[in-house]
Every structure is written in structure tokens, then in C-alpha cells.
C-alpha positions in Angstrom: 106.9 116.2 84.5 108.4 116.8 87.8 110.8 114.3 89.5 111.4 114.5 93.1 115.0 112.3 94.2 114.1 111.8 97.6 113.8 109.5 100.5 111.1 107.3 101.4 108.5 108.9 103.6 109.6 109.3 107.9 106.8 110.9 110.3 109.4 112.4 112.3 111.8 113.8 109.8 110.2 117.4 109.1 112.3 118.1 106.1 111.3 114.5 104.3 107.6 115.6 105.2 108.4 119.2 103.2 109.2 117.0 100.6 106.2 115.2 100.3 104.4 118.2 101.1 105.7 120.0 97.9 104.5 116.9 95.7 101.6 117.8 96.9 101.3 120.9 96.3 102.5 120.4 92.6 99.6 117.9 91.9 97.3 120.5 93.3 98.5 123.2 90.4 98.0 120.3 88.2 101.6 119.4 87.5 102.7 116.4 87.0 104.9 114.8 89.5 106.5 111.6 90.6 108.6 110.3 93.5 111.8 108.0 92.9 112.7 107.1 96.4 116.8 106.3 96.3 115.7 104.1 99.4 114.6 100.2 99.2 110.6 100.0 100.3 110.3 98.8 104.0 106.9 98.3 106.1 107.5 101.8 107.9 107.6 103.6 104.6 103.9 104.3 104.6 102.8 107.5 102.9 100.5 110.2 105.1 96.8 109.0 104.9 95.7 112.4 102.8 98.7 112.2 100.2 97.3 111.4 96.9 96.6 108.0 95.2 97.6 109.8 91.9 101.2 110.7 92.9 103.4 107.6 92.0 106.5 106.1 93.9 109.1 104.2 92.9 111.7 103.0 95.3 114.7 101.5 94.2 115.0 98.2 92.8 111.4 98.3 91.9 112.7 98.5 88.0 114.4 100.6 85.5 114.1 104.8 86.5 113.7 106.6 83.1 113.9 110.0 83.0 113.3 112.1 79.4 114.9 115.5 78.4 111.8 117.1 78.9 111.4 115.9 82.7 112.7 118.6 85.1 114.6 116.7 88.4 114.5 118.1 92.1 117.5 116.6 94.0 118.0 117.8 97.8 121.0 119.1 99.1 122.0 115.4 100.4 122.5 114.2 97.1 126.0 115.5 95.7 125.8 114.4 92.2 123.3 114.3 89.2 122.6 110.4 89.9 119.6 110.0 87.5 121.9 111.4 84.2 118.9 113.7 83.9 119.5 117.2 81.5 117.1 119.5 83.4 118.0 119.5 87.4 116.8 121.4 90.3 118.5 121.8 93.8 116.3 122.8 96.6 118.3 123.2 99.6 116.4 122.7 102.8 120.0 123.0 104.7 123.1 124.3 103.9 125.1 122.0 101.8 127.7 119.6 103.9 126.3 120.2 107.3 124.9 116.9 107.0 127.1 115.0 104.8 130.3 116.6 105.1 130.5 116.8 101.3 130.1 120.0 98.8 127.0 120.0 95.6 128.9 118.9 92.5 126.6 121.7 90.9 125.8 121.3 86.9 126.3 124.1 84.4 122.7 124.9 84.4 120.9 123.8 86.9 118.7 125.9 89.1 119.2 126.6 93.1 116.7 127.2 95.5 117.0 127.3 98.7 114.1 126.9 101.4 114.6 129.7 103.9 116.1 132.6 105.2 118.8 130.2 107.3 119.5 128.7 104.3 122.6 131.1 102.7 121.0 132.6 99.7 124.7 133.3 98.1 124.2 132.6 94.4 121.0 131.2 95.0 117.9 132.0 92.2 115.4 131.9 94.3 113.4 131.1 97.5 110.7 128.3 98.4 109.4 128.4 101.9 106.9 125.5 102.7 105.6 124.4 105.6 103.1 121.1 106.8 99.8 121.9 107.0 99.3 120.1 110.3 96.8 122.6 112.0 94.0 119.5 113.1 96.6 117.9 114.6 98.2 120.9 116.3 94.8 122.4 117.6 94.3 119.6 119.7 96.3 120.5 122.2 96.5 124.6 121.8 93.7 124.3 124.6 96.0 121.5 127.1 96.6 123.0 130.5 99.8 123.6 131.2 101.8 122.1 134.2 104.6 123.9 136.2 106.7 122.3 133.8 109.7 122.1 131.3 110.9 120.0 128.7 114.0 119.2 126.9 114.3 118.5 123.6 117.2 116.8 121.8 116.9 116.5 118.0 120.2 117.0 116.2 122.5 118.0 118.7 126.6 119.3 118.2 128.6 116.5 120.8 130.8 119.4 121.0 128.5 122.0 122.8 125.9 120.3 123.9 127.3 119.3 127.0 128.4 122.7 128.6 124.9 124.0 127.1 123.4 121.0 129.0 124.7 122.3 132.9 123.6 125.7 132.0 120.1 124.4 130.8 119.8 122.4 134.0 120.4 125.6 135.6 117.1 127.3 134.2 114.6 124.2 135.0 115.4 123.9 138.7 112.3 126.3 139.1 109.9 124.0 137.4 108.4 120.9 139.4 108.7 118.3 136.5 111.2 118.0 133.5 110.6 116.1 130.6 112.9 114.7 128.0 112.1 114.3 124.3 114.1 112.8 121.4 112.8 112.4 117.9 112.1 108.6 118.9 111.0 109.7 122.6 108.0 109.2 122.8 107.2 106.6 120.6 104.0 108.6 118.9 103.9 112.2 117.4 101.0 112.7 119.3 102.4 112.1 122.8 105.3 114.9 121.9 103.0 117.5 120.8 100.9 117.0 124.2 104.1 116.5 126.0 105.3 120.6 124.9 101.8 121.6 125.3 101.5 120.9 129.1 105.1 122.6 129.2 105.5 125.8 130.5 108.9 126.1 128.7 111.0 124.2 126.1 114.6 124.1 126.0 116.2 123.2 122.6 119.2 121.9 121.7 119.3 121.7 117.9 119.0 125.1 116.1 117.1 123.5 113.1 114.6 121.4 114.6 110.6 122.3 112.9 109.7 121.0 116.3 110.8 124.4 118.0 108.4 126.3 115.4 105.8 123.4 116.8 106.3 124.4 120.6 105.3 128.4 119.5 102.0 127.5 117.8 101.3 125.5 120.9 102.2 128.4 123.0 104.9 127.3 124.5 108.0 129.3 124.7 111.6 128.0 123.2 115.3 128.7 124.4 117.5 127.6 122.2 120.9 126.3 123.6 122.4 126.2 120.5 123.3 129.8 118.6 125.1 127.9 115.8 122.3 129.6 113.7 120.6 132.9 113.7 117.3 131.4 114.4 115.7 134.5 115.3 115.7 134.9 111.1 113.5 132.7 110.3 110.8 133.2 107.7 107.7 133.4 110.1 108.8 135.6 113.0 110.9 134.7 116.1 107.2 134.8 118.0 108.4 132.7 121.8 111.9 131.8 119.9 114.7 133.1 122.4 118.7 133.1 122.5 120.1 131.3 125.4 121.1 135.0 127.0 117.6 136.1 126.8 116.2 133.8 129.9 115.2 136.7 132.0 113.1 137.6 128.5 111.2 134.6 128.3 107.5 134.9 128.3 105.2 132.4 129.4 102.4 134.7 128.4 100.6 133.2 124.9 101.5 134.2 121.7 99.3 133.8 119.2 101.1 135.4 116.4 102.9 132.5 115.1 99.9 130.8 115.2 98.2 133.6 113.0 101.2 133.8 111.0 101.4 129.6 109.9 97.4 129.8 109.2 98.2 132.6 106.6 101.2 131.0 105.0 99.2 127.7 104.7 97.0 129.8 102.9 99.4 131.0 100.1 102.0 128.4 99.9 100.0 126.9 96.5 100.5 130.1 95.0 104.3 130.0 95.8 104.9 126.6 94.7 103.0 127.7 91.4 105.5 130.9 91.2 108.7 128.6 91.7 107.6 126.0 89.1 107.1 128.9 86.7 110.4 130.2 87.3 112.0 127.1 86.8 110.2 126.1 83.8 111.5 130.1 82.8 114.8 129.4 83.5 115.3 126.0 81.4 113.7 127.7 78.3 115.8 130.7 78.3 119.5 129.2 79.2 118.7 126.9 75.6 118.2 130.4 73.5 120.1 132.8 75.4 123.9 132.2 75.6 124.5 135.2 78.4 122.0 134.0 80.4 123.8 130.3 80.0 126.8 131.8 80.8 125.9 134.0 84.0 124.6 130.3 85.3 127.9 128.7 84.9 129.6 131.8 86.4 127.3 131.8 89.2 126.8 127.5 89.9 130.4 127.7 90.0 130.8 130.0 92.5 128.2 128.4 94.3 130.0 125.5 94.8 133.4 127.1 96.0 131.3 129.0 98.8 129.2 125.1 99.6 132.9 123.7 99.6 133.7 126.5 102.5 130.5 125.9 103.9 131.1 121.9 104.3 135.0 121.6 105.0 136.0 125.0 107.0 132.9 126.5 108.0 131.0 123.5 109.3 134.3 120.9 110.0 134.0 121.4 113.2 130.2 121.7 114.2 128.9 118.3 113.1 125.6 117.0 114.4 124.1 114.2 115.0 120.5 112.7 115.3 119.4 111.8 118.6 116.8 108.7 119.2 117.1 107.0 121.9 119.1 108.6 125.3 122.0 106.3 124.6 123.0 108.3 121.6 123.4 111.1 123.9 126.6 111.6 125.5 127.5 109.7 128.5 127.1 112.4 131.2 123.9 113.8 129.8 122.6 110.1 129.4 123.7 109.1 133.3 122.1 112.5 134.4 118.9 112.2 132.7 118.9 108.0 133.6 119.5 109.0 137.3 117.7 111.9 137.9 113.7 111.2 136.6 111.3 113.0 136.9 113.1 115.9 138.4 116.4 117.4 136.8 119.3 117.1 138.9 123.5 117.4 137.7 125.4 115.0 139.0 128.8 115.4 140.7 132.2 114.1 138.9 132.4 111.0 141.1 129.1 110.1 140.7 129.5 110.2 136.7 133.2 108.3 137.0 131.5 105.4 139.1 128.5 105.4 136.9 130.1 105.4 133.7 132.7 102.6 134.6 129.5 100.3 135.7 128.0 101.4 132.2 131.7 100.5 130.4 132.1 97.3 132.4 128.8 95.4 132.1 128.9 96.7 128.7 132.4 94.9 128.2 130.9 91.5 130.0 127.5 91.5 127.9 129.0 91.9 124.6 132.1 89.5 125.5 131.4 85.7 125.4 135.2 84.6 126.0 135.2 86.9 129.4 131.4 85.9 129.9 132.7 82.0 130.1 135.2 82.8 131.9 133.5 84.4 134.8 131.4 81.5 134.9 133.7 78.9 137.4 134.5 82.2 139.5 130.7 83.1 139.9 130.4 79.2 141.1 132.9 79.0 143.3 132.1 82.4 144.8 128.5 81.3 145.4 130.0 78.3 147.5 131.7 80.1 149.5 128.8 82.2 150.1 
């Protein structure tokens, strides 16, 4: 049986959805899976309406988790450790280790790496998995939307760091559109709304390098800048079709594309089959490192090394380019958020003054709301000053 260590199920999280994706895609090569969830159930953990009654999920505190010998584990590259004891483990990195956490894969002697995609670094890695969602009903919808003399910005995992000296020169590119929008992975509230949102665009600019959502603005024909060049985008698995560098402005095509739509309709098509290959690999691997002692060997050699490159990877490489999710505009820095909050619908920078005076109104009323000592106070002042008044 197949065991899948994951979260619980989250719309807008694209690599939880590739999870859940995969588990169904092993049920339809009739394997058996299940889902441990290392999350507590909550009302907003709701499965997709088409994922399979069959497939069971156990979140945690829901009982005892027993996993046998024979049961072969997929943990995610979030997950350090081997948490469920069990003998047979999988990683399948849908990031590179410690760009999230901070924190290297404590890899054991013989388990099995995979890594999803060409950004992933396939150093020491045994093979490669690339799923995507099948989410073309939703996405034709709006391949037909008109589109508006307009751009949108879109802040998903962003770098504090860069993003606001990427943010002036992205403000530089819009001033030719009539409308600018701003989306968030919470912004708008529905999934829906987003996707018609990008359609109507005439241009998306991206600040996070990872986001599925910038593969999403292509099939809807809308083209992407990335801001962010922490990652060689342009290598990912299905084409850089209406992906472009931040230098490539005057590049930009507004013209459709519909190569990376022809190009996800064909991989939907085959990713069964590649799921089947992977399983069979892995069930390969297991059975040979028990008989063969070189091959065990080569898979120590190789896990270890592995993790000296993650530990690179997480403390040197990436110590210094951390992101962070953004959901609402508040988790935004403060400049972006007082631009964005004082410049709707139109974009518009505003000038070092305006940003000092805003940001101390933002600070103080801040300081009062969340003070009741200074709140109390302020009260006998506020009394006496309406008196006088």
C-alpha cells in the first residue's frame, strides 16, 4: 500500500492539490493508497468534489497510525525526518529542500528521491515525477473572457528582500495600462474570481518565481513577467510559452499563445502512465536494495551526499532568500501595502514623505488600538478637548 504524509487538503495551495492529485492518480492504476494528514481536521479541510470516496484519510488524533513493512511512505520535502518509523520511504520533492523550512532532509539509508521538476535540483535524485491538476473545465471558462486594457499583479510567495526594488520597477511597466489589479493567494476570496481576474488582463506581473498560478495566466493567454529571477523559470517542464524575465519587457507578447495550452492537454493525457512508471520504479528499487548489497550501498553513498548538497541548499544557498506567503495586503511590506491602499484602481508610487506620514498614522493608531492602558488614558484628554471645542 501507498502512504502519502501530507497536509490536509487547501484550494489554493497548488502543491497540496499535486498531492492529492497523485492519490489519485494511484487509485486509478489500482494501487492502493491512503492519506495520513499530520494536520488536525477543521471545517475548511474539505476534499475536491471528484476525489474518490475509496481513498481514505486520517488526520491526526483520529487514532493510532499503523504502518506495516510492506507499506511504502511518500513524505514531502517539508517533512525532515521519517515521523511514521516506517522501513520503506519515499521523498518527492516538489521544492528544493529548506527553501521553505530552513531545515535540510535527514535522508534514510535507502530511501528513494524524486523530485517533481526540472527547477527542482536533480543532484543525486533517482528520478523525476512531473504532475500537474487537471483543471481544464474550470480553466476554459474564461480562455474566451475579453480582455481589458489591463494588468495585474500578483503576490504569492514573495522575497521581503527584493520585492520592494522589483515593486518600483514593476510600477514602471503598468503606467501604460488603464486599470491595475492586485491578487494575493487570499485576494479574491474565490478561485474563480482570480482566474477571471488574469483572463481580462492584458498582462501579469509576478512576484514569486514558483507560483502554478503563472503557468495558469499562459493557458489563459495571458502573458507573465516575472520580477523575481531567483529561479530559472524559463526551465520549466512544459515550455516557457508567455513566461518572460523581467529584462525581456520590450519582448512581451500580448498576442495568444496556445501552445501551453496544447502542451497541459497532452500531459493530462499521459501523466497516468507516468505515475504508473514511478510506482514501478519504486517498488524496483525496494526489492533490489534487500538482495543486492552494491546497489544498497551506491544508495547510502548517494542519500548521503544528497543531504550535504540539501544542507547547502537550506543554510548557504537559500539563508538569505527566504519567502514568505502573502494573504491579505498587510502581509506585504509597508510601502507596497500604503501604495497599493492609496492608489486603487490605478497604480501610482508614492513619494518618501507621503510613505513617512502614512506609515507613522499606520504605526500610531496601531499603537492606540492595541494599547488599553494608553486607550484609557486618552480618554479625560479626548473629554476635555471636546469642551473646549
Amino acid at each position: 500500500m501507498i502512504v502519502l504524509y501530507i497536509p490536509a487538503y487547501v484550494s489554493s495551495s497548488n502543491g497540496i492539490r499535486i498531492w492529492y492529485t497523485f492519490a489519485e492518480l494511484c487509485h486509478k492504476s489500482n494501487i492502493q493508497v491512503r492519506i495520513v494528514c499530520y494536520e488536525q481536521r477543521r471545517n475548511d479541510h474539505s476534499t475536491p468534489s471528484h476525489f474518490s470516496d475509496e481513498i481514505s484519510i486520517q488526520y491526526a488524533g483520529e487514532g493510532d497510525i499503523t504502518i506495516s513493512d510492506a507499506d511504502i511512505v511518500f513524505y514531502p520535502e517539508t517533512i525532515r525526518d521519517n515521523p511514521l518509523h516506517a522501513k520503506h520511504c519515499v521523498r518527492y520533492l516538489l521544492n528544493n529542500p529548506g527553501v521553505l523550512t530552513g531545515k535540510a532532509i535527514s535522508y534514510g539509508l535507502s530511501d528513494y528521491i524524486v523530485v517533481y521538476s526540472n527547477l527542482i535540483a536533480p543532484l543525486f535524485a533517482m528520478h523525476q515525477c512531473f504532475i500537474v491538476n487537471d483543471d481544464i473545465e474550470e480553466i476554459s471558462i474564461f480562455r474566451d473572457v475579453v480582455k481589458k486594457n489591463k494588468c495585474v499583479f500578483y503576490f504569492g510567495k514573495i522575497n521581503r528582500r527584493r520585492v520592494v526594488r522589483k515593486f518600483r520597477d514593476a510600477t514602471e511597466i503598468s503606467k501604460s495600462y488603464d486599470e491595475v489589479d492586485f491578487i494575493t493567494r487570499a485576494i479574491p476570496a474565490s478561485r474563480q474570481a482570480a482566474l477571471k481576474s488574469i483572463a481580462e488582463s492584458r498582462l501579469m506581473i509576478s512576484f514569486d518565481p514558483l507560483s502554478n498560478m503563472n503557468y495558469e495566466a499562459t493557458l489563459l493567454g495571458t502573458p507573465v513577467i516575472l520580477m523575481d529571477d531567483s529561479y530559472d523559470s524559463m526551465r520549466f517542464n512544459m515550455g516557457s510559452y508567455g513566461l518572460y524575465a523581467g529584462n525581456e519587457v520590450k519582448s512581451v507578447s500580448e498576442q495568444r499563445d496556445d501552445r501551453a495550452w496544447n502542451s497541459y492537454w497532452q500531459k493530462i493525457q499521459m501523466q497516468e502512465k507516468d505515475v504508473t512508471n514511478l510506482l514501478f520504479a519504486v517498488k524496483q528499487h525496494f526489492d533490489t536494495i534487500d538482495q543486492v548489497w552494491r546497489y544498497r550501498m551506491a544508495v547510502r553513498i548517494n542519500n548521503a551526499l544528497r543531504a550535504v548538497y540539501d544542507w547547502f541548499i537550506a543554510t548557504i544557498k537559500y539563508a538569505a532568500i527566504k519567502y514568505s506567503n502573502v494573504n491579505t495586503y498587510e502581509d506585504l511590506p509597508p510601502y507596497i501595502y500604503l501604495c497599493i491602499q492609496n492608489s486603487r484602481p490605478n497604480m501610482k508610487l508614492i513619494t518618501k514623505r507621503e510613505y513617512t506620514k502614512l506609515y507613522l498614522q499606520r504605526r500610531m493608531y496601531r499603537w492606540f488600538k492595541n494599547s488599553k492602558i494608553l486607550y484609557f488614558l486618552a480618554y479625560p484628554i479626548r473629554k476635555i478637548y471636546k469642551r473646549l471645542k
